[in-house]
TORKOL-4160 file (C-alpha; in steps of 0.2 Angstrom, whole numbers, padded with zeros to 4 digits, m for minus):
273
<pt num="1" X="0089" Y="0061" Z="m0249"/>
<pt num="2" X="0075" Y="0056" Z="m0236"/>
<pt num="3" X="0076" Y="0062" Z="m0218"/>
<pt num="4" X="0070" Y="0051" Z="m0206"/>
<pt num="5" X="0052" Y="0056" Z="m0198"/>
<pt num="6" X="0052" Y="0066" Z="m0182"/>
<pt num="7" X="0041" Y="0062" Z="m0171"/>
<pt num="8" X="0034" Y="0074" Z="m0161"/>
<pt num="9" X="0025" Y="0073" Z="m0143"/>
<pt num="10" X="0007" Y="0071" Z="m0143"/>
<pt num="11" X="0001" Y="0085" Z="m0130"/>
<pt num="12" X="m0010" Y="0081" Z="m0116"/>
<pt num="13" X="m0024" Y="0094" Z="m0114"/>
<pt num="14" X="m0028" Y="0089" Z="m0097"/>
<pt num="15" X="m0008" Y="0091" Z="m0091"/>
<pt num="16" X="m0008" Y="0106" Z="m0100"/>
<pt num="17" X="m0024" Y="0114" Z="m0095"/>
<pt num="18" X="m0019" Y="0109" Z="m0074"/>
<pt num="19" X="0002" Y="0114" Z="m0076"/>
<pt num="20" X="m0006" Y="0133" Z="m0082"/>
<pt num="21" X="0006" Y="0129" Z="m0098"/>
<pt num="22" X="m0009" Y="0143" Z="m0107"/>
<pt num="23" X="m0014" Y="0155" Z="m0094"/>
<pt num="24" X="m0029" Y="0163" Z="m0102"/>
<pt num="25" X="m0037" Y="0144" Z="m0106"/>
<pt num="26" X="m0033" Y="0138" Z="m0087"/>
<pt num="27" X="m0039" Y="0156" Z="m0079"/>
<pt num="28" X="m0056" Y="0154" Z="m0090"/>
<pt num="29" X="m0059" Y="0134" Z="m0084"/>
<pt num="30" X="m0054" Y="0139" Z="m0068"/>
<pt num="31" X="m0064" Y="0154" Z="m0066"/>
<pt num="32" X="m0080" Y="0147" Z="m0072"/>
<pt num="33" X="m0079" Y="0132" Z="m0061"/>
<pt num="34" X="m0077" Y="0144" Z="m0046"/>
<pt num="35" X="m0092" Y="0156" Z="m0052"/>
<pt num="36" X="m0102" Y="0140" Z="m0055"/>
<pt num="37" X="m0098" Y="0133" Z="m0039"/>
<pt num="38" X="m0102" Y="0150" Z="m0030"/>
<pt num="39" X="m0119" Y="0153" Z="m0038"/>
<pt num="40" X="m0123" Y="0135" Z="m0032"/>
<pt num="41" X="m0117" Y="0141" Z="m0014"/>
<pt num="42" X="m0128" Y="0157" Z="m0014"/>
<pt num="43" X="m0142" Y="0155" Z="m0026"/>
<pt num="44" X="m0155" Y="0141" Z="m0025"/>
<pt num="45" X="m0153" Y="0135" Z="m0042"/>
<pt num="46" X="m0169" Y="0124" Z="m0039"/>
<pt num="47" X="m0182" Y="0136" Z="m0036"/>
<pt num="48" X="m0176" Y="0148" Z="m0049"/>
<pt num="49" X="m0178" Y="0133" Z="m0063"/>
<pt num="50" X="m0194" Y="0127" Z="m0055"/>
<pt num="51" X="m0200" Y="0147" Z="m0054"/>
<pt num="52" X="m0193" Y="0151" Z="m0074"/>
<pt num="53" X="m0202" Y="0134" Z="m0080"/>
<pt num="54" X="m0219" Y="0138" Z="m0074"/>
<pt num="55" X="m0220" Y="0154" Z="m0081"/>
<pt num="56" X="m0213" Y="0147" Z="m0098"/>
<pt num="57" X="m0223" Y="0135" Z="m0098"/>
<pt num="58" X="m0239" Y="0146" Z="m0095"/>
<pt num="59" X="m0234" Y="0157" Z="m0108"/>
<pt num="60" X="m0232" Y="0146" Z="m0119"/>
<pt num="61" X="m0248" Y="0137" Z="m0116"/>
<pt num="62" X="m0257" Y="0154" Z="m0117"/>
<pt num="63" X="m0248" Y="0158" Z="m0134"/>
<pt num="64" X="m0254" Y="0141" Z="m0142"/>
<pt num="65" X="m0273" Y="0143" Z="m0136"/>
<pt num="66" X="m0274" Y="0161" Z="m0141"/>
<pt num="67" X="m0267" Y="0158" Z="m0159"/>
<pt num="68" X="m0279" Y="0143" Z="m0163"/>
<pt num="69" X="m0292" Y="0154" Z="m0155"/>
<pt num="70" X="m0289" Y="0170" Z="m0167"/>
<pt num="71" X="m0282" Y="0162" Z="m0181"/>
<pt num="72" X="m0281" Y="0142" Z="m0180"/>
<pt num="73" X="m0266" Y="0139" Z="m0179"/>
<pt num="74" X="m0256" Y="0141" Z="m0163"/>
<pt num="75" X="m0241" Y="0152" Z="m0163"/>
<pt num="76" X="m0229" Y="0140" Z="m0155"/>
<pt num="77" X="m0233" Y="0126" Z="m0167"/>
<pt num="78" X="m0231" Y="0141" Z="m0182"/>
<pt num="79" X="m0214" Y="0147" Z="m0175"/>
<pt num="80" X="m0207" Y="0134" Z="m0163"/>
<pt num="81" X="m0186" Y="0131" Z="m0171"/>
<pt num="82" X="m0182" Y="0117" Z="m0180"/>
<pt num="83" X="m0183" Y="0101" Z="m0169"/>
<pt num="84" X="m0165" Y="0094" Z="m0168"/>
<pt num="85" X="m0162" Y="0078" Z="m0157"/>
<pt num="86" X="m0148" Y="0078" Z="m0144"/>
<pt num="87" X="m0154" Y="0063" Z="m0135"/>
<pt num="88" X="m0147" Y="0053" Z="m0154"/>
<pt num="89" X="m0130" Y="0060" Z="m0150"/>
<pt num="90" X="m0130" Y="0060" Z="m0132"/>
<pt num="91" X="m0135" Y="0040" Z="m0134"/>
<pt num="92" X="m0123" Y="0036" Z="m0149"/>
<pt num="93" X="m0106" Y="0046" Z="m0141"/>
<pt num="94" X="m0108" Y="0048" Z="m0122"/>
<pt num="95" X="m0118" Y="0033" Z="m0118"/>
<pt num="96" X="m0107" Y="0019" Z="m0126"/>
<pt num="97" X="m0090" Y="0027" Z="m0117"/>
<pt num="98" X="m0101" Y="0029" Z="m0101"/>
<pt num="99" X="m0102" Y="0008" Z="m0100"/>
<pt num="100" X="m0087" Y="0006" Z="m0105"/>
<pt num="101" X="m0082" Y="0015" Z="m0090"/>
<pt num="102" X="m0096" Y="0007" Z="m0079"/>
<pt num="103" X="m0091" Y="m0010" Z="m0083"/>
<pt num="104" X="m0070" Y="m0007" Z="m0077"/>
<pt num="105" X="m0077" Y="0002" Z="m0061"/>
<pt num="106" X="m0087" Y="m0011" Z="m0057"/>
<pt num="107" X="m0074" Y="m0025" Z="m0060"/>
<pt num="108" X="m0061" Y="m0015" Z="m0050"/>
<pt num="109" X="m0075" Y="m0011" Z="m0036"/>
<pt num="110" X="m0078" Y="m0031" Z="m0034"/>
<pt num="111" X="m0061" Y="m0036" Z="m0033"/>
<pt num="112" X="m0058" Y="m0023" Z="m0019"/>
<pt num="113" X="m0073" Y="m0029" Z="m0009"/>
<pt num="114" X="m0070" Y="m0047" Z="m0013"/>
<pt num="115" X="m0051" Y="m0045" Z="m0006"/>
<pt num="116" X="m0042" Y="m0050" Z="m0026"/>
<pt num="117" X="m0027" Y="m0042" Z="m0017"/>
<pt num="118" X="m0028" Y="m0038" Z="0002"/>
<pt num="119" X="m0015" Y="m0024" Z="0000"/>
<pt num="120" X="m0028" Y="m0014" Z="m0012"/>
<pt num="121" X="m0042" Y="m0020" Z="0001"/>
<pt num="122" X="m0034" Y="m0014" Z="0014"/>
<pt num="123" X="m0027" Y="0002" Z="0006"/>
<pt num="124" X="m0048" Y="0006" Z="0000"/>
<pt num="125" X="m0051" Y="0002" Z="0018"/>
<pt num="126" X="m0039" Y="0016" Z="0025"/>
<pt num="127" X="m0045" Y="0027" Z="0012"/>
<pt num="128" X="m0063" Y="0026" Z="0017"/>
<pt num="129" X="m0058" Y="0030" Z="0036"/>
<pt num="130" X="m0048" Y="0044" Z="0031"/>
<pt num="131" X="m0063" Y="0051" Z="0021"/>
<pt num="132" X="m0075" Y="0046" Z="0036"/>
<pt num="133" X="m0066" Y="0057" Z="0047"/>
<pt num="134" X="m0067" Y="0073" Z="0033"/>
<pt num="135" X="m0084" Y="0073" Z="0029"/>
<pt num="136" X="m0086" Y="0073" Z="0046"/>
<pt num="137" X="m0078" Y="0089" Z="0049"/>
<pt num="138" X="m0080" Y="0098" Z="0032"/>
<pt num="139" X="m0095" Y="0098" Z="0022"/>
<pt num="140" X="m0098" Y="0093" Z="0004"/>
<pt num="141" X="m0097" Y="0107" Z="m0004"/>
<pt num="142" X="m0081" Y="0113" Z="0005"/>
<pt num="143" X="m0072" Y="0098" Z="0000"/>
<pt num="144" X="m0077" Y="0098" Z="m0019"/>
<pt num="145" X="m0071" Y="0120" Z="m0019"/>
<pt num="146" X="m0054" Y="0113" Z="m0008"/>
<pt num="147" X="m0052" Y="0101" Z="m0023"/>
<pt num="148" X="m0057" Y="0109" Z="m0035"/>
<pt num="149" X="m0044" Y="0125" Z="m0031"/>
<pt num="150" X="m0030" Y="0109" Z="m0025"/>
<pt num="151" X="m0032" Y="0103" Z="m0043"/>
<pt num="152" X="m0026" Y="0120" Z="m0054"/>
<pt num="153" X="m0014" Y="0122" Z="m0040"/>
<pt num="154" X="m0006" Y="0109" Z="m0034"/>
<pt num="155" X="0002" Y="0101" Z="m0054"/>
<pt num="156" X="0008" Y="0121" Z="m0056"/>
<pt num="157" X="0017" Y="0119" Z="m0041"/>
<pt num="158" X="0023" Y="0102" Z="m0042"/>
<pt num="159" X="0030" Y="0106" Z="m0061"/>
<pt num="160" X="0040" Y="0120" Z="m0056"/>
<pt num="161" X="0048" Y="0110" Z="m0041"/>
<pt num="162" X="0049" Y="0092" Z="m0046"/>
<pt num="163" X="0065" Y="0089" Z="m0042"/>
<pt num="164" X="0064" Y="0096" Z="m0021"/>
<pt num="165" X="0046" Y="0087" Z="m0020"/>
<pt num="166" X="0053" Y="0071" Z="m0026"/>
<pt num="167" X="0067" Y="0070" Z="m0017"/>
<pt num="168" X="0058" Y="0073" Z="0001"/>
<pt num="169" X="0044" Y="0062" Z="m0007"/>
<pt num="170" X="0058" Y="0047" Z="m0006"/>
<pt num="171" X="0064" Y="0052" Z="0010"/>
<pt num="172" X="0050" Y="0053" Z="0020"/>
<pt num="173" X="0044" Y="0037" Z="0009"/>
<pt num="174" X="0061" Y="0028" Z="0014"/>
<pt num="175" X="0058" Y="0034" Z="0035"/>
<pt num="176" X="0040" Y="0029" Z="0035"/>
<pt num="177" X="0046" Y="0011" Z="0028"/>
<pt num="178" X="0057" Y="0010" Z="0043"/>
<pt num="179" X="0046" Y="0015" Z="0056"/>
<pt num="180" X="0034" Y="0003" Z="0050"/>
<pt num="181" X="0046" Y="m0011" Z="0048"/>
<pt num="182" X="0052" Y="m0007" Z="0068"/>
<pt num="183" X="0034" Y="m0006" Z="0073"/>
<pt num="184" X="0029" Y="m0023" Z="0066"/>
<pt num="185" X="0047" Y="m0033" Z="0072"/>
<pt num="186" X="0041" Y="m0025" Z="0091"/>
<pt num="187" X="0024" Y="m0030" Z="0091"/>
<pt num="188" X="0030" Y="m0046" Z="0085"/>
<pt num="189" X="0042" Y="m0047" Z="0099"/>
<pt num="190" X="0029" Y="m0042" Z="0112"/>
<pt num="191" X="0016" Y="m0053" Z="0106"/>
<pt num="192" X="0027" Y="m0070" Z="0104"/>
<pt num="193" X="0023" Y="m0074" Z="0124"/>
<pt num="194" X="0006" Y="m0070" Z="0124"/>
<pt num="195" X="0004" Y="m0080" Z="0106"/>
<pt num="196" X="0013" Y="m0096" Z="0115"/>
<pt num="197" X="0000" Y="m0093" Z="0130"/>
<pt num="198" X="m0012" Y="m0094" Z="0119"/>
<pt num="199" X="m0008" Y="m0108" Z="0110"/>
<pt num="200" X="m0004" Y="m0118" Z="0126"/>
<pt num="201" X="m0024" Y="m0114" Z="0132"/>
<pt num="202" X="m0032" Y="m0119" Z="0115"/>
<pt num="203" X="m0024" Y="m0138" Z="0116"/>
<pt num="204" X="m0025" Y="m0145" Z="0100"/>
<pt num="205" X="m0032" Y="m0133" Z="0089"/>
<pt num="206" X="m0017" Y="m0121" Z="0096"/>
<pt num="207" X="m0003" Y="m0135" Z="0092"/>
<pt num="208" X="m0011" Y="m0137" Z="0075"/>
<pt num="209" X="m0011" Y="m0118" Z="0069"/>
<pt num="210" X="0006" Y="m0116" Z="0077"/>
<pt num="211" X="0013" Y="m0131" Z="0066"/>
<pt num="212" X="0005" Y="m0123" Z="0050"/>
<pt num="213" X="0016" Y="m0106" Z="0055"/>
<pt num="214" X="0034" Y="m0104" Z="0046"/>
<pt num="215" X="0048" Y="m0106" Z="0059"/>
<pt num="216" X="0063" Y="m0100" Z="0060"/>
<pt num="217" X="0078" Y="m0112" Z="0057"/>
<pt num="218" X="0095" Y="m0108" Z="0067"/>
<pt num="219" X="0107" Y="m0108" Z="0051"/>
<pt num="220" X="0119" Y="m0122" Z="0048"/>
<pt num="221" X="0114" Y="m0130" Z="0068"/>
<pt num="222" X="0097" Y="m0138" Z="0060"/>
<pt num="223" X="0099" Y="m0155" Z="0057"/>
<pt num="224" X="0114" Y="m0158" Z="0064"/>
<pt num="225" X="0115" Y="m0175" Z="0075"/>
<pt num="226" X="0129" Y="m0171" Z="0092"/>
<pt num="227" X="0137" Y="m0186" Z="0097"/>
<pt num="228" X="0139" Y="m0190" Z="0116"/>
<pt num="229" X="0155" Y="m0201" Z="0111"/>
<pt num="230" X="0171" Y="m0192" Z="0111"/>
<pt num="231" X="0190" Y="m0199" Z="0106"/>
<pt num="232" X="0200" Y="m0201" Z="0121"/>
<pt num="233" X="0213" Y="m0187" Z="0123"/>
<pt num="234" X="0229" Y="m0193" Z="0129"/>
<pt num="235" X="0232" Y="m0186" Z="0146"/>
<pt num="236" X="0251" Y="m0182" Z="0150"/>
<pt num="237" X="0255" Y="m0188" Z="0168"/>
<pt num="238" X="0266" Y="m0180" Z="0179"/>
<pt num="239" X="0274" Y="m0191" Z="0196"/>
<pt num="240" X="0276" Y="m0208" Z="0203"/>
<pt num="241" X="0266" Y="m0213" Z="0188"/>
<pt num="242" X="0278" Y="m0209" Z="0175"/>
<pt num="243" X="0293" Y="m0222" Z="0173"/>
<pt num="244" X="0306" Y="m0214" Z="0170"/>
<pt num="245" X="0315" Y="m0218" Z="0152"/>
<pt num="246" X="0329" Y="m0233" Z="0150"/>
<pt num="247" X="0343" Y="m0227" Z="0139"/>
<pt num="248" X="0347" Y="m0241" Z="0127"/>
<pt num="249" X="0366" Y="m0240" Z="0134"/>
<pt num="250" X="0363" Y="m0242" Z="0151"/>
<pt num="251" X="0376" Y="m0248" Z="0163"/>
<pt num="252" X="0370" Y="m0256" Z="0180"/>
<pt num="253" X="0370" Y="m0245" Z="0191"/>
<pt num="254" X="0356" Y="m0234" Z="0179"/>
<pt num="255" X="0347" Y="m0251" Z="0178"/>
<pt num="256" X="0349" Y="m0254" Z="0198"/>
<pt num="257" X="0339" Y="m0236" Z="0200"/>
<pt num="258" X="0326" Y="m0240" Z="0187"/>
<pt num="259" X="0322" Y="m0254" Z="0200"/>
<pt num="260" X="0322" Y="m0245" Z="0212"/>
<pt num="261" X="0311" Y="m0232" Z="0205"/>
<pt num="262" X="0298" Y="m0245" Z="0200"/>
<pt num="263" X="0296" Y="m0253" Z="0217"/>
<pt num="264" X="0290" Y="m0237" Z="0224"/>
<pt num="265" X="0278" Y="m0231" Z="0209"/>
<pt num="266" X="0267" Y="m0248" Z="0214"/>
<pt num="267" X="0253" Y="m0247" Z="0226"/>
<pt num="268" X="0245" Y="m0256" Z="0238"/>
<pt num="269" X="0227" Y="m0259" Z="0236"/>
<pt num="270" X="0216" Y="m0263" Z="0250"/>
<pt num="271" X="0206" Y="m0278" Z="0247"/>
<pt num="272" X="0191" Y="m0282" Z="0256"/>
<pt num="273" X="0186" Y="m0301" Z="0261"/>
């Protein structure tokens, strides 16, 4: 019978090495890069590779001149190791990968400066203020040992409390959402006045930008016509106005009162000659 494949997950080195999944790998990485990082703090690297080049270099000249002179032959041209090129393997694996990588930075740097999208612009923008303000208090080489030490930590840590990190993660996300939505609806509502002032003072150019904006409809009341006419209600009347009602079987003495009831609901209207 054939079972069917099990695949397994592909490990990520990177993830691994950062989440301290092999303590004695991550402790090695990590304590190199802290000893490198501390000779470069307290050693002027510089001046010792300039002082150990001079001296090999003299030596060797001196080697070379003093074996042609006593035997014709120089000793570092008779002993020098077997020449193997790095510059061939440097160009043909690290070179071709670093392009690649050059030409997807650049692209991605020109749509942020061109404004492709004005959020990421934007975003870069707020970025490069926040990293103003750093390097203005801290210096170089303090923020690449704080990153450096934030970078074996900080995936340990966020491993081991995923679930508390991203719930407050999407509270704080879902408050800062609102704050920001509250902020812009007030500074819209404080700026509507002096945005009409303005528009007012500019004249045309004012009225024309203003007619380009979206405006906002009042529902179901847009585009409705009111008409002025309206049907005539009938009004009941109360008094002399109001005859009163002849009963089809009315003897004469009910019809001698009806008279009588009409004669005093006329008026007399004054005319003038």
């Amino acid at each position: 019978m054939s079972s069917a494949p099990v695949t397994t997950p592909v490990p990520t080195p990177n993830k691994a090495l950062l989440t301290w999944e092999d303590p004695a790998r991550t402790g090695k990485v990590f304590g190199s890069i802290v000893a490198i990082l501390i000779v470069f703090k307290t050693v002027n690297l510089f001046n010792v590779f300039f002082h150990v080049a001079y001296l090999g270099l003299t030596v060797a000249a001196a080697a070379e001149y003093a074996g042609k002179l006593v035997t014709g032959q120089g000793f570092v041209t008779k002993y020098k190791p077997a020449a193997k090129s790095y510059a061939k393997q440097f160009n043909n694996e690290v070179l071709p990968q670093v392009a690649r990588c050059s030409e997807k930075f650049e692209e991605q740097i020109q749509k942020i400066i061109y404004a492709h999208d004005i959020e990421v612009t934007l975003k870069a923008a707020g970025v490069s203020y926040v990293l103003y303000k750093v390097t203005s208090w801290f210096s170089l080489y303090t923020l690449v040992f704080a990153g450096v030490v934030l970078t074996f930590t900080l995936p340990a840590v966020y491993v081991h409390n995923k679930k508390e990190i991203d719930a407050a993660v999407a509270q704080y996300t879902k408050l800062a959402k609102d704050k920001a939505s509250e902020l812009s609806a007030t500074a819209h509502k404080k700026a509507g006045p002096h945005f009409d002032t303005l528009v007012k003072k500019t004249g045309p150019l004012g009225s024309f930008i203003n007619s380009k904006l979206p405006v906002r409809t009042a529902g179901s009341t847009v585009g409705t016509e009111t008409n002025g006419y309206k049907e005539p209600t009938s009004a009941h009347t109360t008094g002399a106005s109001k005859f009163p009602e002849v009963p089809s079987s009315a003897d004469d003495s009910v019809l001698d009162e009806f008279d009588d009831a009409a004669d005093t609901s006329k008026v007399e209207v004054p005319v003038r000659l």
